[in-house]
N, C-alpha and C positions, 0 to 999 in steps of 0.2 A: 504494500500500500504506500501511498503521498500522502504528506502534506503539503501546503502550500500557503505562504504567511506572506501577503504585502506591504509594504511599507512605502513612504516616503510622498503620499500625499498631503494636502495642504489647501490654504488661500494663495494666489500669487497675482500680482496685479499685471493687464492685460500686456503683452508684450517681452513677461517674463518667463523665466525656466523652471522646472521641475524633473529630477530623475526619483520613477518610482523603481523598488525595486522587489524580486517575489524570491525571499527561500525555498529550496525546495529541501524536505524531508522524507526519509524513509526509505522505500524500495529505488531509492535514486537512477541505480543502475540501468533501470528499465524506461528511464525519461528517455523517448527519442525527438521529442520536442517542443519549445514550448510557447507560450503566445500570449499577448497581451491584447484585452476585447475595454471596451468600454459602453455604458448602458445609462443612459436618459430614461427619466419619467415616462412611458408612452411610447417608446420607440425601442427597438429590438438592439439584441446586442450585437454591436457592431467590431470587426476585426480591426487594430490599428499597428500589429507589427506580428511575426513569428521568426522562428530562431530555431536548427537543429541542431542538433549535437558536434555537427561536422560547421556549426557558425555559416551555414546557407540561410540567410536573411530574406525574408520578403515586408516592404513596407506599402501600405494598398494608397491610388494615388490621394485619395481626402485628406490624407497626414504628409505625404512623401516631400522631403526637403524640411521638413521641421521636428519631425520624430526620426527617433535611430533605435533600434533595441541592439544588444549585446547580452554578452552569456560568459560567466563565468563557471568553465567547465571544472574544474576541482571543488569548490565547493557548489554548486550546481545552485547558482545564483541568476535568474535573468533581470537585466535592467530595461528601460525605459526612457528613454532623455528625450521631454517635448520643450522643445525653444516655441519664440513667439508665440507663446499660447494667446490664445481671442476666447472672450465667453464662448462662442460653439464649442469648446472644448472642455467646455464644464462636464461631468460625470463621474460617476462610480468606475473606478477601471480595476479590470479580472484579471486573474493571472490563471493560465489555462495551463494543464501539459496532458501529454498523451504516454501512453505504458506500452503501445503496440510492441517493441520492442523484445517484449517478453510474453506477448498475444494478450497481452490483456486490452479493451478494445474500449473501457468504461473511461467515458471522461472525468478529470480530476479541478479542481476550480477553486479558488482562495476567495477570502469572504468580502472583498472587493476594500480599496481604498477612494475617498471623496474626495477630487481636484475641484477646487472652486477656482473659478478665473474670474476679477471681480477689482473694481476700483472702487 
C-alpha cells in the first residue's frame, strides 16, 4: 500500500510562486508514477502535470510555461512549482500515483492541499 501527504500550499498574491510538494509512503517500490490534478467547487478534477519514475514529464497546455513538476526518486518525493499564479489557479491540488508496476491497478490520492491566489 501508499500513502500520500501534500504539503506546501498557501495564500500567495497574484503573480507569485508556490512549490507544492507530495511524500510518498509505503509500498514505494511499486510507484511507477505520479501526478499532480487540481479541483474547483463544480468543476471536475483537472490534470496539471505527471512525472515517471524514468523523470518523462508531461505538463497539459492550460498550465505549460508556468508549472514544472519534478521527482525526487530516492526519497520518492514529487514537487510542483507554479510561477505567475492568477486567481484561475485557485484550488485544492491532489497528489495522485499509480502501483501498476507491481499490477496493482487501484488508484492512490493524498487529501489534497488549498492554493488561494488572492490580493
Amino acid at each position: 500500500q501508499v500513502q500520500l501527504m501534500e504539503s506546501g500550499g498557501g495564500l500567495v498574491q497574484p503573480g507569485g510562486s508556490l512549490r507544492l510538494s507530495c511524500a510518498a509512503s509505503g509500498d514505494t517500490i511499486c510507484i511507477s508514477a505520479m501526478d499532480w490534478y487540481r479541483q474547483v467547487p463544480g468543476k471536475e478534477r483537472e490534470l496539471v502535470g505527471s512525472i515517471t519514475r524514468s523523470f518523462d514529464t508531461y505538463i497539459p497546455d492550460s498550465v505549460k510555461g508556468r508549472f514544472a513538476i519534478s521527482l525526487d526518486d530516492d526519497n520518492v518525493i514529487v514537487y510542483l512549482q507554479m510561477n505567475t499564479l492568477t486567481p484561475e489557479d485557485t484550488a485544492v491540488y491532489y497528489c495522485h500515483a499509480d502501483r501498476k508496476r507491481c499490477g496493482d491497478w487501484s488508484p492512490y490520492w493524498g487529501q489534497g492541499t488549498q492554493v488561494t491566489v488572492s490580493s
